[in-house]
C-alpha positions as CSV (number, residue, x, y, z in Angstrom):
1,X,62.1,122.4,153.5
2,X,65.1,124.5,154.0
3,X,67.2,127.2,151.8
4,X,70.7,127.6,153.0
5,X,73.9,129.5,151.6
6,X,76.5,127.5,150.0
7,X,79.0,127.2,153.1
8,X,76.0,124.7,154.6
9,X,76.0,122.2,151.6
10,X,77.1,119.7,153.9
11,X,73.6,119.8,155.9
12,X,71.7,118.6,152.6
13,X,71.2,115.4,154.1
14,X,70.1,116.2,157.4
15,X,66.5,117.3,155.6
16,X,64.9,115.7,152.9
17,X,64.8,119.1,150.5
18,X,66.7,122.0,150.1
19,X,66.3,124.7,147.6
20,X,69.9,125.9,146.4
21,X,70.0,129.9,145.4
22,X,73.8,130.4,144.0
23,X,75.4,129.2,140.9
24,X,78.6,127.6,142.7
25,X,76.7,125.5,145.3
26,X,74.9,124.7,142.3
27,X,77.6,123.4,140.3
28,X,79.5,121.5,143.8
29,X,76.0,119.7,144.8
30,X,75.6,118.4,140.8
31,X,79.0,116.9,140.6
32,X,79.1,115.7,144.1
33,X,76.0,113.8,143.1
34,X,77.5,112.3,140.2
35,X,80.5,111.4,141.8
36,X,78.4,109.7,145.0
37,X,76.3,107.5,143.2
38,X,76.9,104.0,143.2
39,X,74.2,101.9,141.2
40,X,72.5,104.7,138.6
41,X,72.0,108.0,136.7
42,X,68.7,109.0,135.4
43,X,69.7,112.7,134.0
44,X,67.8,114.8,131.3
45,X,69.7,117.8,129.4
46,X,67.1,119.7,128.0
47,X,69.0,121.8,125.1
48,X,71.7,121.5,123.2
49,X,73.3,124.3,125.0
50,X,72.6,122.6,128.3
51,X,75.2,119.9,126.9
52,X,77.8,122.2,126.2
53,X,77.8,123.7,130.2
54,X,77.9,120.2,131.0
55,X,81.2,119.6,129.7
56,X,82.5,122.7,130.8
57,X,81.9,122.2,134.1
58,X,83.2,118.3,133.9
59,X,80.3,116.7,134.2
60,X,80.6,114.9,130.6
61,X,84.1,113.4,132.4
62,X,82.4,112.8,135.6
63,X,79.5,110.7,133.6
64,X,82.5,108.9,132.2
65,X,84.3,108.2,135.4
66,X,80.3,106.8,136.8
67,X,80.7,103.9,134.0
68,X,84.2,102.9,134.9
69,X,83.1,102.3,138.6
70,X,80.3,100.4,137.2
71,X,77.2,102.9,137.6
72,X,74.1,102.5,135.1
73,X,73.9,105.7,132.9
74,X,70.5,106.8,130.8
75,X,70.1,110.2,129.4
76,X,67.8,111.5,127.6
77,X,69.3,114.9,125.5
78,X,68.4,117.4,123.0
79,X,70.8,116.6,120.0
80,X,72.4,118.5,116.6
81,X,75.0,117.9,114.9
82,X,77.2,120.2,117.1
83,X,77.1,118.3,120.1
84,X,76.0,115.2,118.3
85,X,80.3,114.0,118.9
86,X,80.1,114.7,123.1
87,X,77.4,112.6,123.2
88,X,78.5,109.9,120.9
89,X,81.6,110.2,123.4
90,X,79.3,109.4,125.7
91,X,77.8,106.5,124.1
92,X,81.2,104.5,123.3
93,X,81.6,104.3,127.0
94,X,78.5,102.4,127.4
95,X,76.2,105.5,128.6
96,X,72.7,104.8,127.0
97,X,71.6,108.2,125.4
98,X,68.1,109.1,123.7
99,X,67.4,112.0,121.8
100,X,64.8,113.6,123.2
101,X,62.9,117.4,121.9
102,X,62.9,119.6,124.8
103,X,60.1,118.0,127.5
104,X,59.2,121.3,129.0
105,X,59.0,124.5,128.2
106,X,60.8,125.6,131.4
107,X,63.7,123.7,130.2
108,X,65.0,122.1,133.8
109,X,67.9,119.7,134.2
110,X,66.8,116.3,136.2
111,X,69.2,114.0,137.8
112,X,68.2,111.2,139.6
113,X,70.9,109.5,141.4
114,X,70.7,105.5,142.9
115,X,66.8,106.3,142.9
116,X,66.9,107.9,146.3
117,X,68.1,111.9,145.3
118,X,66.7,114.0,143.0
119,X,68.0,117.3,141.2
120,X,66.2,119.9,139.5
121,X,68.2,123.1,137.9
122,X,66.1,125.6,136.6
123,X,67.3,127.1,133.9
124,X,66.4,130.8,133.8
125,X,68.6,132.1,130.4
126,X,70.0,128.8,128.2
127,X,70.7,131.4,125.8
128,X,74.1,131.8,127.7
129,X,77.7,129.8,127.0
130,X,78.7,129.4,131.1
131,X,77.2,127.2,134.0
132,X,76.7,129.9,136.4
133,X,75.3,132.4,134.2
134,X,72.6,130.2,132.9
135,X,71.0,128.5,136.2
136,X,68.8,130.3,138.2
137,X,67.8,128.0,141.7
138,X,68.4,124.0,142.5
139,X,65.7,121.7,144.4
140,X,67.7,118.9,146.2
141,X,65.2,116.1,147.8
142,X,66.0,112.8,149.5
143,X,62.6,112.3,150.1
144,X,61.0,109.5,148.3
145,X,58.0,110.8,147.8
146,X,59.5,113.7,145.9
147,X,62.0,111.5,144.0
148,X,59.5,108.5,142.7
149,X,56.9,110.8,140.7
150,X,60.6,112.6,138.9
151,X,61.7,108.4,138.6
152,X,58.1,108.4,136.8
153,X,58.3,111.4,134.8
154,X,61.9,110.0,133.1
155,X,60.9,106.7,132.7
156,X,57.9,108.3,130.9
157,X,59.9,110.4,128.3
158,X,62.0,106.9,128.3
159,X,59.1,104.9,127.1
160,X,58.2,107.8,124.6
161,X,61.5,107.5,123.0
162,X,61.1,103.9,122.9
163,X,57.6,104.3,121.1
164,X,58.9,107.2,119.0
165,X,61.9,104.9,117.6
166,X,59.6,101.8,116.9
167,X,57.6,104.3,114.7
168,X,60.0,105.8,113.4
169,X,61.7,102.5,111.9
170,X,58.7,101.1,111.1
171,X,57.8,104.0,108.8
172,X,61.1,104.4,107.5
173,X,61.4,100.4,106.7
174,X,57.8,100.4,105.1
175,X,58.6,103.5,102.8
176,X,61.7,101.8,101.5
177,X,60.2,98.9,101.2
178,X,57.3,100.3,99.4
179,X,59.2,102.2,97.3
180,X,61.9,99.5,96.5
181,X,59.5,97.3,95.6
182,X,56.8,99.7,93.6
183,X,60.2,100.2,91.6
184,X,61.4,97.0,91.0
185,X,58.0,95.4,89.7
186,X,57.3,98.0,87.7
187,X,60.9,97.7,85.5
188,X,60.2,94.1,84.7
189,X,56.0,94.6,83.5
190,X,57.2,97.0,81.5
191,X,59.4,94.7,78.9
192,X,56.8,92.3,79.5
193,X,54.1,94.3,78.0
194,X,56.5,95.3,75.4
195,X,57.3,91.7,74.3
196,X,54.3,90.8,74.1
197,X,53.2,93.4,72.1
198,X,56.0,92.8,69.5
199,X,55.3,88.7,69.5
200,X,51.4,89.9,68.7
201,X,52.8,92.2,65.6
202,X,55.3,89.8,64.5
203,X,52.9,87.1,64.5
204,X,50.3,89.0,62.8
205,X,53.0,90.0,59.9
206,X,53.8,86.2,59.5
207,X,50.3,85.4,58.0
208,X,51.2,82.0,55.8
209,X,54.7,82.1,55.4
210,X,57.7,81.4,57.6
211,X,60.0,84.4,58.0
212,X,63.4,83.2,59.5
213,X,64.4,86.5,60.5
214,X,60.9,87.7,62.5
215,X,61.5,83.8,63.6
216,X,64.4,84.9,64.9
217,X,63.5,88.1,66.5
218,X,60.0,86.0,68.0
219,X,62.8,84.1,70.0
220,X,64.4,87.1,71.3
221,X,61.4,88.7,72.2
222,X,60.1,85.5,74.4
223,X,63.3,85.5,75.6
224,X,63.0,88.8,77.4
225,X,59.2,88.1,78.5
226,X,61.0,85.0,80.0
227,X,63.8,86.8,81.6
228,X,61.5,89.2,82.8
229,X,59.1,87.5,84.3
230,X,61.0,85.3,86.3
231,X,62.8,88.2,87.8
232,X,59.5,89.5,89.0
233,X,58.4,86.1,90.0
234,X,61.9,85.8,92.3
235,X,61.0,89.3,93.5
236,X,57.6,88.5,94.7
237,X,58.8,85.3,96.2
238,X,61.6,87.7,98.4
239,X,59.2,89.9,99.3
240,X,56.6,87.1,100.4
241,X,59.5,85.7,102.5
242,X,60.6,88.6,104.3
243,X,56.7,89.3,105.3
244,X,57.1,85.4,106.8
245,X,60.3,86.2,108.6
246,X,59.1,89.4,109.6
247,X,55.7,88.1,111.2
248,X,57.5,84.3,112.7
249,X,55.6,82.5,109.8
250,X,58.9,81.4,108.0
251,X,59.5,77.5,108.2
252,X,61.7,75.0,106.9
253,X,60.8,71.6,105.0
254,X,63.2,69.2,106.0
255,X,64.4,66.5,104.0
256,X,67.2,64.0,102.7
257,X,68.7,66.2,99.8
258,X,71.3,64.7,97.3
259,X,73.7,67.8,98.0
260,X,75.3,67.5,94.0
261,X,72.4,67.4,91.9
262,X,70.8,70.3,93.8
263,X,73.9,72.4,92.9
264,X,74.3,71.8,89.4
265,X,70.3,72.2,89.2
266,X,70.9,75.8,90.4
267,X,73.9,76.2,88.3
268,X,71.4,75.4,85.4
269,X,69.1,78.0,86.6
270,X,71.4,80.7,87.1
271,X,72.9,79.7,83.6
272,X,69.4,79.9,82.3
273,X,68.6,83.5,83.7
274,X,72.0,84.6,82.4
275,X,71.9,83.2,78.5
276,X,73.1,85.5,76.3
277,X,74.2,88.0,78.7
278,X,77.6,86.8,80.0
279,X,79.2,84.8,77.4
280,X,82.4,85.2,78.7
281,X,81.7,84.4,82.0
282,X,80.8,80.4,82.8
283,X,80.1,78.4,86.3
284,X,82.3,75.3,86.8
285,X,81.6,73.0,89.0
286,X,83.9,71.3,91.5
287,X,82.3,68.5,93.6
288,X,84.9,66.7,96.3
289,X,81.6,64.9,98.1
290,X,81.8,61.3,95.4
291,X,83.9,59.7,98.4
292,X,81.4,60.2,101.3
293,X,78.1,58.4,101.8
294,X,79.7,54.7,100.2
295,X,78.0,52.3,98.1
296,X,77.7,54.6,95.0
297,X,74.5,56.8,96.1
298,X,74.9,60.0,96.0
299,X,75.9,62.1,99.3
300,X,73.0,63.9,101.1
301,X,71.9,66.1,103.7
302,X,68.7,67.1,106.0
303,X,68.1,70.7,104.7
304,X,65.1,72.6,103.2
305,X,65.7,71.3,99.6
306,X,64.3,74.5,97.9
307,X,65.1,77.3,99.8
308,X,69.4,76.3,100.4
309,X,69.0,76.4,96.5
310,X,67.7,79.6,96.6
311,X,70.5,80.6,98.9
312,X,72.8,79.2,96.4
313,X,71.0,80.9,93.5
314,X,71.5,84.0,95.2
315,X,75.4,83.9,95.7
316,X,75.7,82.6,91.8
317,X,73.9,85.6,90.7
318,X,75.8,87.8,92.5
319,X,78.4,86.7,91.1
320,X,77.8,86.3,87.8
321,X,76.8,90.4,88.1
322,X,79.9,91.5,88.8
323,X,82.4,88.9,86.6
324,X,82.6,90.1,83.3
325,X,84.7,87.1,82.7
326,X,86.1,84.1,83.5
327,X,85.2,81.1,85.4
328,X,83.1,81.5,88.8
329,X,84.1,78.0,90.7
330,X,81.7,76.3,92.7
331,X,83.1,74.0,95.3
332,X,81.5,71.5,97.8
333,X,83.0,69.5,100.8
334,X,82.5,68.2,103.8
335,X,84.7,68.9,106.6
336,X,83.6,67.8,110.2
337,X,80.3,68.6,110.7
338,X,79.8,70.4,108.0
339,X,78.4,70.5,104.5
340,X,80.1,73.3,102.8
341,X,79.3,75.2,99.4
342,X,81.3,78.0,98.2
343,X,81.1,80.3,95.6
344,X,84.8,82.0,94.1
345,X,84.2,84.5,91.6
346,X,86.8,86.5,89.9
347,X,84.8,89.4,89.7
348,X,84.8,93.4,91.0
349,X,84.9,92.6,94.6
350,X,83.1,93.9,97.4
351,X,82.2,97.4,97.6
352,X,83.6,98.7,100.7
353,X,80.7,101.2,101.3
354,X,78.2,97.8,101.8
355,X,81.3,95.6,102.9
356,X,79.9,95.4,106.9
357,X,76.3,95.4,105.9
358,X,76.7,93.1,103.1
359,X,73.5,90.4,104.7
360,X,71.2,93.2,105.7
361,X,67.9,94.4,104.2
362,X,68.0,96.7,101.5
363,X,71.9,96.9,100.7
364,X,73.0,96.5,97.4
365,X,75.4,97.6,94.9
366,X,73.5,96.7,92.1
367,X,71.0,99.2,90.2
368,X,68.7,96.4,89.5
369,X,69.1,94.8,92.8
370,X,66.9,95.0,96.0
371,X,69.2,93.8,98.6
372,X,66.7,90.9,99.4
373,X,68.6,88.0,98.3
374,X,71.6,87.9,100.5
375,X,69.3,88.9,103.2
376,X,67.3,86.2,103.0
377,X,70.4,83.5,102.6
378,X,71.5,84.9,105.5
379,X,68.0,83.8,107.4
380,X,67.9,80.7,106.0
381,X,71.0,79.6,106.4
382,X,70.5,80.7,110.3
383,X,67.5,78.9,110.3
384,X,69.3,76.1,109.5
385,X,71.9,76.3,112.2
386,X,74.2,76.8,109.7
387,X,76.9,79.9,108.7
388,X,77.1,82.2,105.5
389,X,79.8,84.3,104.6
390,X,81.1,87.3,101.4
391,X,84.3,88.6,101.8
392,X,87.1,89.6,99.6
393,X,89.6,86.8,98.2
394,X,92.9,86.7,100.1
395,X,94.5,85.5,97.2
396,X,93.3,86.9,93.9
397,X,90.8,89.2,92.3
398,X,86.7,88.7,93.1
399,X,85.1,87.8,96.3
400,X,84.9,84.2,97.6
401,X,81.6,83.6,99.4
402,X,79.8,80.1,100.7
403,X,77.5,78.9,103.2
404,X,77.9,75.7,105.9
405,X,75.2,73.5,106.8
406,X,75.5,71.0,109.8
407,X,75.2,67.3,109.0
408,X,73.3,66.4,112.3
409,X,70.0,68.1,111.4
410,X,67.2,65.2,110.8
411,X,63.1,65.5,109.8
412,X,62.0,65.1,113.9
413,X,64.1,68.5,114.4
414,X,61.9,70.6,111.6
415,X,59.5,71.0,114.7
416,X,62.1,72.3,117.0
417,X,63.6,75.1,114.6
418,X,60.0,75.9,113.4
419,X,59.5,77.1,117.0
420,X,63.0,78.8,117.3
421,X,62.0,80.6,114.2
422,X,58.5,81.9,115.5
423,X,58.3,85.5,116.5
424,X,60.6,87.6,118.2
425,X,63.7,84.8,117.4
426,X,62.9,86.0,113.5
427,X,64.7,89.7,113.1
């Protein structure tokens, strides 16, 4: 081991460590470093004002310039929302950043360059705004045995901030989850358990003669315990299907599917769930498949028969939600190798808050909605090799959405995409 003034900085390499004692050789050896590196940067800043010298002293730009020439980049960083914008700076140039609390109370800087040199700066007062007020000595070593164990140490607070995420999401998922879901079941029992009550009292009242008006109002009341109860059932059945994606349990059932009378058996069902509720808004159908398939029988496909109408089902009720009239179109056609079904509402449109996130879990616009359904038309439709898509019409008011199924999928495949859908292929 050596200690040498600054004017010797070029003798670093003749030894394998050397302790640096003033601020600028410091500073020279640090970016000299960073600019000699050629495959990767391992580099810790410990505090958030630690961040700020760095890009005073152009070590931020040097990071930068590392990337362009094609060096590796992980940091792990203290992070606010001061300096939150340096490092997202960082981030957009393809720098891989962590947030990290501070690893040691002695608050050193670590930088690991190519594997083979390691840097330590102590920082003795990170109270302070400047580079050279702040550091007290540096250790330089080119000896692997010195460099290795710091290689171990980051790679340790690495796989901590890997752990720490993976918790993190998985708690935040499961409470919103939970909480979604406590929420949603509990609306719908609560009308049911009205309803029924009511039918119990109306029916009681009724004794031996026929009341048309408490007739009337039976009908409305088993009407909501209807309406109710489905939603909850539809609910639960979301929810039992995101556990199967989530754990690789989800599979399809496939079959030959007449592709008409599936829609218009959905359009029934949305219809159904809607009675009373929309009765200026109406689903018209527009089938352009009559031509294809020959000899009168009706045109059909290899798909999962239940869940593509529950992908349907979803975009219809969507739709009808946010049309407070007029007609929604339904449309399908083949077109290559494609089966395609789309859905043209003239409607609100797409919120633009949710626009880019429209097919992930838990986004919705609606305040009876979970963001399950599109979620899950989005996986199945993926499962099928197929595409989905919700966007804004081009042409008029309301969003035009629809989904494409390929036409060469066939019962010995169900095997294949069972296995493409098992474990980690399922997000």
């Amino acid at each position: 081991m050596s200690r040498f003034p600054d004017d010797h900085l070029g003798d670093t390499l003749q030894t394998s460590i050397h302790i640096i004692t003033t601020p600028d050789g410091i500073r020279q050896q640090y970016v000299n470093l960073v600019r000699s590196s050629t495959s990767e940067i391992l580099l810790i800043f410990p505090t958030i004002n630690a961040v700020q010298r760095e890009e005073k002293i152009g070590i931020i730009e040097e990071l930068k310039n590392a990337v362009q020439r094609g060096v590796k980049i992980r940091i792990l960083s203290a992070e606010d929302e001061f300096i939150r914008d340096k490092l997202n700076a960082l981030r957009a140039c393809g720098i891989i950043v962590r947030k990290i609390e501070t690893p040691t109370e002695s608050k050193f800087k670590l930088l690991i360059a190519d594997r083979k040199v390691s840097y330590i700066v102590e920082t003795r007062d990170d109270s302070k705004a400047e580079f050279a007020e702040a550091v007290g000595l540096a250790v330089h070593s080119t000896n692997k045995a010195t460099v290795m164990p710091f290689v171990t140490i980051f790679e340790s607070f690495w796989r901590e901030t890997d752990l720490y995420e993976m918790a993190r999401e998985s708690d935040r998922v499961k409470d919103e989850f939970v909480n979604i879901a406590a929420h949603e079941l509990r609306n719908p029992i609560m009308p049911i358990l009205l309803g029924a009550d009511l039918i119990q009292d109306a029916i009681t009242g009724l004794k031996d003669d026929i009341d048309l008006d408490k007739a009337a109002g039976l009908i409305s009341n088993a009407q909501m315990i209807v309406r109710n109860a489905s939603r909850l059932l539809r609910l639960s059945e979301d929810i039992l299907q995101v556990s199967r994606i989530e754990s690789g349990t989800f599979r399809l059932k496939l079959e030959a599917v007449a592709l008409e009378p599936l829609i218009h058996s959905t359009i029934a069902d949305v219809e159904k769930r809607y009675a009373g509720e929309k009765p200026k808004t109406h689903v018209v159908f527009e089938p352009k498949l009559g031509m294809i398939g020959g000899n009168g029988k009706p045109f059909t496909i290899y798909c999962d028969q239940s869940k593509i109408a529950q992908t349907l089902f979803n975009l219809l009720d969507n739709a009808m939600k946010f049309t407070e009239e007029g007609n929604i179109l339904v449309s399908a056609v083949v077109k290559q190798t494609e089966a395609i079904v789309a859905v043209q509402d003239p409607g609100i449109g797409i919120d633009p808050e949710i626009k880019m996130r429209l097919f992930e879990k838990f986004v919705s616009r609606s305040n009876g909605g979970t963001g399950l359904g599109l979620y899950l038309s989005r996986k199945i439709i993926e499962a099928h090799g197929g595409r989905i898509w919700c966007k804004d019409s081009e042409q008029r008011k309301g969003a035009d959405c629809g989904f494409a199924i390929p036409l060469d999928l066939h019962p010995e495949t169900a095997v294949m995409i069972e296995r493409e859908l098992d474990g980690s292929n399922v997000s």
